[in-house]
Rosetta silent file (secondary structure, phi, psi, omega in degrees, C-alpha in Angstrom):
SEQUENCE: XXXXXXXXXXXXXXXXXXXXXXXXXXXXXXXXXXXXXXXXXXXXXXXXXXXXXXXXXXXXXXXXXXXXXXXXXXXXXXXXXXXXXXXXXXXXXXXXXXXXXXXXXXXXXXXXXXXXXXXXXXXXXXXXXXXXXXXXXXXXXXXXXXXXXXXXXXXXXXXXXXXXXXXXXXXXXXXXXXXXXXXXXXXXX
SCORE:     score description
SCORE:     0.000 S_00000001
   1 L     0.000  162.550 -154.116   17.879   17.609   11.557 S_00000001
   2 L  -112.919  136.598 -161.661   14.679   15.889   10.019 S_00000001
   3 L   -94.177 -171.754  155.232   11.811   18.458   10.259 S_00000001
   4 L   -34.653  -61.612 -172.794    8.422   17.483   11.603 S_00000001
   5 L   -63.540  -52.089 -166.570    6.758   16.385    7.994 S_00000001
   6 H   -50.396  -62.042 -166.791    9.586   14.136    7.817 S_00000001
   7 H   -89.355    4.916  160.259    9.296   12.126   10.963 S_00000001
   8 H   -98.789  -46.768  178.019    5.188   12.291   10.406 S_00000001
   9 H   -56.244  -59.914 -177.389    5.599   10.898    6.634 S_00000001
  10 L   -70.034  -20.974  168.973    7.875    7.965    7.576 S_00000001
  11 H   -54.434  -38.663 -167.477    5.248    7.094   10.790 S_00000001
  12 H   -96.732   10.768  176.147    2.485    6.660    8.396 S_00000001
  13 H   -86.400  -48.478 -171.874    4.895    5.090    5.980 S_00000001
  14 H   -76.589   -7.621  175.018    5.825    2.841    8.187 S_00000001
  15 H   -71.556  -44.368 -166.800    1.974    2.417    9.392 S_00000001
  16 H   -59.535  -60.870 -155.789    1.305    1.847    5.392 S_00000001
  17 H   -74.774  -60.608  176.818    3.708   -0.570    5.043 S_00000001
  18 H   -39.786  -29.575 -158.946    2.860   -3.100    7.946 S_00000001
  19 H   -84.301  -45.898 -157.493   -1.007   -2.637    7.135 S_00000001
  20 H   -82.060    4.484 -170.006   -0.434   -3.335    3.492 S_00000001
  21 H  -104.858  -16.789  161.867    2.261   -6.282    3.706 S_00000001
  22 H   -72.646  -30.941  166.975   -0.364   -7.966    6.263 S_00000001
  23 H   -64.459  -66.243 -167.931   -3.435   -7.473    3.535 S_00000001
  24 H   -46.701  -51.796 -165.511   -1.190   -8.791    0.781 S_00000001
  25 H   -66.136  -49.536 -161.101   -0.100  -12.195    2.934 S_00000001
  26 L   -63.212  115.527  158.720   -3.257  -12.605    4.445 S_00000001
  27 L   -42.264   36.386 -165.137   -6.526  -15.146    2.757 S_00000001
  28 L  -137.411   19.383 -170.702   -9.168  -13.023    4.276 S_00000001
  29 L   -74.947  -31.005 -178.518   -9.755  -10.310    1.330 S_00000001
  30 E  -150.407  153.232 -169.810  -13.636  -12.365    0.738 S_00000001
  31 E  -116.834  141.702  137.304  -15.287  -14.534    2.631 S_00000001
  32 E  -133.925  138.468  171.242  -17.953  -17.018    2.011 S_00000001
  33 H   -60.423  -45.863 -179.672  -19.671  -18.488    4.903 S_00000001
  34 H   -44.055  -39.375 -178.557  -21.452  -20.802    3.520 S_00000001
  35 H  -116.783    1.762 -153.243  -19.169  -23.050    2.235 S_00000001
  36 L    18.443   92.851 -170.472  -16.275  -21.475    4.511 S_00000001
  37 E  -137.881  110.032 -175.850  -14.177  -20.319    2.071 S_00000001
  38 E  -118.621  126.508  178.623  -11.488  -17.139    2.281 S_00000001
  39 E  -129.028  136.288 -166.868   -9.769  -15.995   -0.371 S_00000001
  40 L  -131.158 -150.907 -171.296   -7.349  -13.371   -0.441 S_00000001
  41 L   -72.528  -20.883 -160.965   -4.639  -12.393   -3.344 S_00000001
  42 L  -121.060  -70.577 -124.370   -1.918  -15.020   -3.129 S_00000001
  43 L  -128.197  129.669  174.574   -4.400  -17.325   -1.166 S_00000001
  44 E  -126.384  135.025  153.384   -7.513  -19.158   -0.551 S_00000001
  45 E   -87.202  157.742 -168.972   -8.379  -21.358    2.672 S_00000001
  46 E  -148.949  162.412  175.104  -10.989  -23.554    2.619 S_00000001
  47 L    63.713  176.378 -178.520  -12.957  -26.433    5.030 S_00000001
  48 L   -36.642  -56.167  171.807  -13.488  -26.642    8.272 S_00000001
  49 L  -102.447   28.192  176.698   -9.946  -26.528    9.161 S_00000001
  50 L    56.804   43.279  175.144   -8.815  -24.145    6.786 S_00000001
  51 E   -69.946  146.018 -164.659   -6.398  -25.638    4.678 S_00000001
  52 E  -111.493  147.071  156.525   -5.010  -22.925    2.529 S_00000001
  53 E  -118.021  173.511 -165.232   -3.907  -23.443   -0.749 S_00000001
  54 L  -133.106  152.694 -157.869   -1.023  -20.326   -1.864 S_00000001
  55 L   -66.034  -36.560 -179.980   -0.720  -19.519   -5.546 S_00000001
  56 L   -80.888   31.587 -172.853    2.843  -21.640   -5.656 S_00000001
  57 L  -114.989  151.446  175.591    1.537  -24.950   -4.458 S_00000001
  58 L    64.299   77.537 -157.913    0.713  -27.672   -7.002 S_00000001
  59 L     0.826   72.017 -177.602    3.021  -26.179   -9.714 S_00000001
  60 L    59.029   36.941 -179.771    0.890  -22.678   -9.565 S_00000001
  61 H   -38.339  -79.259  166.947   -2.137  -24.548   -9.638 S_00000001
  62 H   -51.129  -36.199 -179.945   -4.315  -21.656   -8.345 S_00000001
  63 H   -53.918  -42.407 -175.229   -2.301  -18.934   -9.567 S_00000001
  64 H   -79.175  -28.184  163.210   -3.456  -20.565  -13.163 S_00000001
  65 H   -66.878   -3.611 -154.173   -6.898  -21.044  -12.342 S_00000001
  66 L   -92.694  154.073  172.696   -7.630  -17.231  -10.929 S_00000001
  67 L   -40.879 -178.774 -133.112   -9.442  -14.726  -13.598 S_00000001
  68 L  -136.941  -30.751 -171.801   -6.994  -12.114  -15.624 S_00000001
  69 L  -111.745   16.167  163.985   -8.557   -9.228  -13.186 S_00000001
  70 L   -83.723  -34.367 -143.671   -7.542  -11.433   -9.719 S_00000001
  71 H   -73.037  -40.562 -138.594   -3.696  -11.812  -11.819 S_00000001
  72 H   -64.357  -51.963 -175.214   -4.373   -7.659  -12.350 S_00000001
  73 H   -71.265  -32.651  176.481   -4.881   -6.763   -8.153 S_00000001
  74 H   -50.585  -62.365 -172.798   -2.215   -9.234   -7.787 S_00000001
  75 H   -62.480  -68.958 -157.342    0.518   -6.978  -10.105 S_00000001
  76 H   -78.119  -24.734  159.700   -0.754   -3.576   -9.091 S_00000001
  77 H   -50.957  -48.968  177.347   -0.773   -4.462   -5.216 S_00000001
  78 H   -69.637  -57.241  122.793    2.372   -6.085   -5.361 S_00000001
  79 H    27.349  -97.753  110.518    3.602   -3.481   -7.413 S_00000001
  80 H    10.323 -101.436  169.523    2.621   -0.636   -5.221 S_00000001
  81 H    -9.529  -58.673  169.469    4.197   -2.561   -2.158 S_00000001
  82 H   -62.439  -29.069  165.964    7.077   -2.835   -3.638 S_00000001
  83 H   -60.917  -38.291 -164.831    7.845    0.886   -4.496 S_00000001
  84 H   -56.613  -47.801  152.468    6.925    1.130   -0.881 S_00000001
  85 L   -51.448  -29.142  173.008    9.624   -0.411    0.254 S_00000001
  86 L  -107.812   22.125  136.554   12.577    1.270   -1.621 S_00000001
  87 L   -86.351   -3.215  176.275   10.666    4.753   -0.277 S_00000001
  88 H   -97.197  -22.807  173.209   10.864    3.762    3.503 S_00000001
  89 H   -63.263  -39.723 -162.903   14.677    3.050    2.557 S_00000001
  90 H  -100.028   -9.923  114.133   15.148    6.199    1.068 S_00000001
  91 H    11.749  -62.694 -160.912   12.721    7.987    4.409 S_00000001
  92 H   -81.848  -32.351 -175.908   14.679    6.509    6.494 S_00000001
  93 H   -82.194  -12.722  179.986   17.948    7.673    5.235 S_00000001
  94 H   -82.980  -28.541 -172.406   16.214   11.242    4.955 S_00000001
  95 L   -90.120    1.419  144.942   14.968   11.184    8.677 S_00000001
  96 L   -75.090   -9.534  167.166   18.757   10.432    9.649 S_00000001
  97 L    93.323    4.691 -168.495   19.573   13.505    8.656 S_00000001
  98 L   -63.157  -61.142  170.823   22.010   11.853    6.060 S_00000001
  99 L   -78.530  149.012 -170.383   21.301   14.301    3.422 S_00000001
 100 L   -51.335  123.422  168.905   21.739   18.656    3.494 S_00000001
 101 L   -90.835   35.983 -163.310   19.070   20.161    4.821 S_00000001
 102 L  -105.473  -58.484  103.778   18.881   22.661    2.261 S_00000001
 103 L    45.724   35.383 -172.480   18.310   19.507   -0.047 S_00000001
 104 H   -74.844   10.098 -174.213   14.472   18.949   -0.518 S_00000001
 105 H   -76.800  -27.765  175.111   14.924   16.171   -3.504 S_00000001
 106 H   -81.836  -14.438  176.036   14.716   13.152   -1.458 S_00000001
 107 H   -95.339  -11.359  174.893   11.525   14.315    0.053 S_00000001
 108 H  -107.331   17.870  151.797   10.003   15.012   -3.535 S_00000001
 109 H   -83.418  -77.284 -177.335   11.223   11.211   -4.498 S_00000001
 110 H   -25.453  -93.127  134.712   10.061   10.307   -1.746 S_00000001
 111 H    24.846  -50.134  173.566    6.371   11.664   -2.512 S_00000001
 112 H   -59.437  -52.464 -162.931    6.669   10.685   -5.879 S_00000001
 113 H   -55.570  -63.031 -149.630    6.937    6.905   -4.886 S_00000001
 114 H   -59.970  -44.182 -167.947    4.540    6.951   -1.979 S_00000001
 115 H   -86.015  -56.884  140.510    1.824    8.488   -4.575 S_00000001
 116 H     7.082  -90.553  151.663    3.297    5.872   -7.374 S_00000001
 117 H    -2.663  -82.529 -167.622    2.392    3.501   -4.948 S_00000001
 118 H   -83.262    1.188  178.956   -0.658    3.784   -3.303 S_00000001
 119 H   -76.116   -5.217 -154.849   -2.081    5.083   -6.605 S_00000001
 120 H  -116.880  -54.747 -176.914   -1.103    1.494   -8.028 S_00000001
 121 H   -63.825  -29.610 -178.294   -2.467   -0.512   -4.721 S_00000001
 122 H   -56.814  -64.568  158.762   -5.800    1.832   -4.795 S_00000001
 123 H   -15.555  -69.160  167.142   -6.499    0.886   -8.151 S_00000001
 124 H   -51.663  -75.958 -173.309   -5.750   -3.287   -7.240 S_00000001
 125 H   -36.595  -60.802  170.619   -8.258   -2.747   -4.410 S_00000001
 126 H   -36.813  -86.478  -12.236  -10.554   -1.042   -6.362 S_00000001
 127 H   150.904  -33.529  161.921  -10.242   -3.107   -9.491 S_00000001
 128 H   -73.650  -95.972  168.684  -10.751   -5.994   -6.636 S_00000001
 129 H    -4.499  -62.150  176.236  -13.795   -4.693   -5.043 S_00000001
 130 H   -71.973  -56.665 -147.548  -15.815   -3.956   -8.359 S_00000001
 131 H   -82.911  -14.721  178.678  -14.778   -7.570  -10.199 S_00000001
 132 H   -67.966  -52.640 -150.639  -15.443   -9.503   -6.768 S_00000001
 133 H   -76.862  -38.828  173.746  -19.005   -7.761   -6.402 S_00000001
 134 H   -92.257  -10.135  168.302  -19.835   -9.118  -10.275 S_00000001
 135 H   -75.845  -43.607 -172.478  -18.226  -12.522  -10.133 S_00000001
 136 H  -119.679    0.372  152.711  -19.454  -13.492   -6.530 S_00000001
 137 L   106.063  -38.227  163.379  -22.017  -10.827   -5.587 S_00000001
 138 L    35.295  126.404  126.560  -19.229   -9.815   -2.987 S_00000001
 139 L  -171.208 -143.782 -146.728  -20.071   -6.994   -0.561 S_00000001
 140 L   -96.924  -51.979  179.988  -19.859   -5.598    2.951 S_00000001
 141 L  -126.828  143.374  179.920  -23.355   -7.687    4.059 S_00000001
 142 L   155.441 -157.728  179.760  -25.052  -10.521    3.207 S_00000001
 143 L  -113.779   37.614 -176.270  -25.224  -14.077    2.790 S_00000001
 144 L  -153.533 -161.745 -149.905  -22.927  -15.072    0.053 S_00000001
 145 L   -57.927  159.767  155.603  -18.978  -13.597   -0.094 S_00000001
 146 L  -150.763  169.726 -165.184  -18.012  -10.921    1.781 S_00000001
 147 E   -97.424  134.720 -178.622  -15.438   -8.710    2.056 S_00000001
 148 L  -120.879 -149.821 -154.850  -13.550   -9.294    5.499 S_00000001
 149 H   -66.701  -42.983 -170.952  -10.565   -7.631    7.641 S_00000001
 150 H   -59.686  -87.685 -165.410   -7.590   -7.996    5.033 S_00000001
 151 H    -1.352  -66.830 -175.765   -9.297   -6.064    2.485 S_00000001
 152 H   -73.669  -82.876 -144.550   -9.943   -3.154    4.713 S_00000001
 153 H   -26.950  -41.637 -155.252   -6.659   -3.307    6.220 S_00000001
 154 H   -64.992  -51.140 -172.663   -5.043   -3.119    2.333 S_00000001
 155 H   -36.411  -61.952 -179.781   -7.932    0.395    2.546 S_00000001
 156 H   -51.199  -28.681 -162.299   -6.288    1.367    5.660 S_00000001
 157 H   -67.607  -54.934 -161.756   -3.051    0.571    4.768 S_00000001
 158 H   -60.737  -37.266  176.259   -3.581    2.731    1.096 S_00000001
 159 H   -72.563  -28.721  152.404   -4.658    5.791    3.427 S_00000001
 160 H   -61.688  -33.308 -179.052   -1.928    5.763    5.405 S_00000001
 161 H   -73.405  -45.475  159.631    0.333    5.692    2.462 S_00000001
 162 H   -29.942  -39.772 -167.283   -1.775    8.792    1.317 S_00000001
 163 H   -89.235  -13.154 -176.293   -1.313   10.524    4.504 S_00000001
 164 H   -81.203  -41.568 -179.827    2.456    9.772    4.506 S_00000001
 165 H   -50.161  -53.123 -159.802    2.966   11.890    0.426 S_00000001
 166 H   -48.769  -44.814 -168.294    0.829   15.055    2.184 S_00000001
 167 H   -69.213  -30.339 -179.817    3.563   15.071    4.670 S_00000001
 168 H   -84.674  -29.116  170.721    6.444   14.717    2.536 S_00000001
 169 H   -52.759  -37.581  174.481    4.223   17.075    0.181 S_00000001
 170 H   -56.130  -72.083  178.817    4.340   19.339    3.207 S_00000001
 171 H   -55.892  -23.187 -171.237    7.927   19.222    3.782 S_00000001
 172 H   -65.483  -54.848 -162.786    8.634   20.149    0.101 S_00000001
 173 H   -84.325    5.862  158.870    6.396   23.265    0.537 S_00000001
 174 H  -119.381   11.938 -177.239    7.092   24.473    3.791 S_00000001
 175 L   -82.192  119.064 -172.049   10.452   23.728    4.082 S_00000001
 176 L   -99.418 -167.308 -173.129   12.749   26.928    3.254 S_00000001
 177 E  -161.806  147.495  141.144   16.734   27.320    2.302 S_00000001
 178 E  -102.161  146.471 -161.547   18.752   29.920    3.159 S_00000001
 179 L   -89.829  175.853 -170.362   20.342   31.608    0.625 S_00000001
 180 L   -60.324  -10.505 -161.111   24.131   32.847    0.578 S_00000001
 181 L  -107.939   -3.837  169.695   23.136   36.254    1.621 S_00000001
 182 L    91.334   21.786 -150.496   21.594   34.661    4.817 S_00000001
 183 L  -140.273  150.715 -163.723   18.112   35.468    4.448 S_00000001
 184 E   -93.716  148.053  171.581   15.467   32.212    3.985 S_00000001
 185 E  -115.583  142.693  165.314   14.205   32.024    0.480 S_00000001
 186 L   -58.038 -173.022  131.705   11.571   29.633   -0.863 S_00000001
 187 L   -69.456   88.628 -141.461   12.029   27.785   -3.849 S_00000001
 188 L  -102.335  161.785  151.853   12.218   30.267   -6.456 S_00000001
 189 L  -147.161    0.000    0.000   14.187   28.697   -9.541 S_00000001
């Protein structure tokens, strides 16, 4: 049976994952009102009625026009997502109970990834955040771009994947084994 940490780690995994695969998809990381214009990693919409253009339209048109530090949040977001995804696979098979629970290695993969991860999307956000605020003056108020809902969701998203490693961090270190002699041991090696 899948302890507590376990079944807390994959909720906020799976909390991580939804927030951050809706940030990635979404045009809405900066805004500017002015000209109403949203641009997000993969995407920008534009005019009145928001026609979006997506990095694969016009043989990568946009994709080729975006700066070296847009291609950068692009790689480490995506990146970072992706690890995410073969740690809710391997989560999921630990919170079936599929592996011994005497067995703490899949929760200290697990851990590894998740911190792999959101250390790789934090960074794209980041790395977003600062190069937005000196190309376009970007910030949270004001009349020229701002940063709108995807953005923070990608934050939220990166905090949940934080809060899902403490729990699997949790589970390494409070999790016990009993030894052959019947008596629980830590993890002495």
């Amino acid at each position: 049976m899948a302890s507590k940490f376990v079944h807390s780690g994959l909720f906020f995994l799976t909390v991580c994952l939804i927030l951050c695969t809706i940030a990635l998809i979404a045009p809405y990381w900066m805004v500017n009102p002015n000209i109403q214009e949203n641009t997000g990693l993969y995407a920008m919409c534009s005019g009145t009625r928001h026609r979006c253009y997506w990095f694969f339209e016009d043989d990568f048109a946009w994709q080729k026009a975006r700066d070296g530090w847009h291609k950068s949040c692009q790689g480490l977001y995506t990146a970072g997502l992706a690890i995410l995804y073969v740690a809710m696979l391997i989560a999921c098979l630990l919170s079936c109970s599929i592996t011994s629970d005497d067995n703490l290695w899949p929760a200290l993969v697990i851990n590894s990834m998740v911190s792999l991860a959101y250390l790789l999307m934090g960074a794209g956000i980041v790395v977003f955040g600062v190069k937005a605020h000196e190309h376009f003056n970007a910030a949270m108020h004001g009349t020229a771009y701002l940063f709108t809902w995807a953005y923070f969701t990608g934050i939220s998203g990166v905090l949940a994947g934080f809060l899902s490693g403490v729990c699997y961090s949790l589970e390494r270190c409070f999790t016990r084994t009993k030894a052959d002699d019947g008596y629980l041991r830590g993890d002495v090696y």
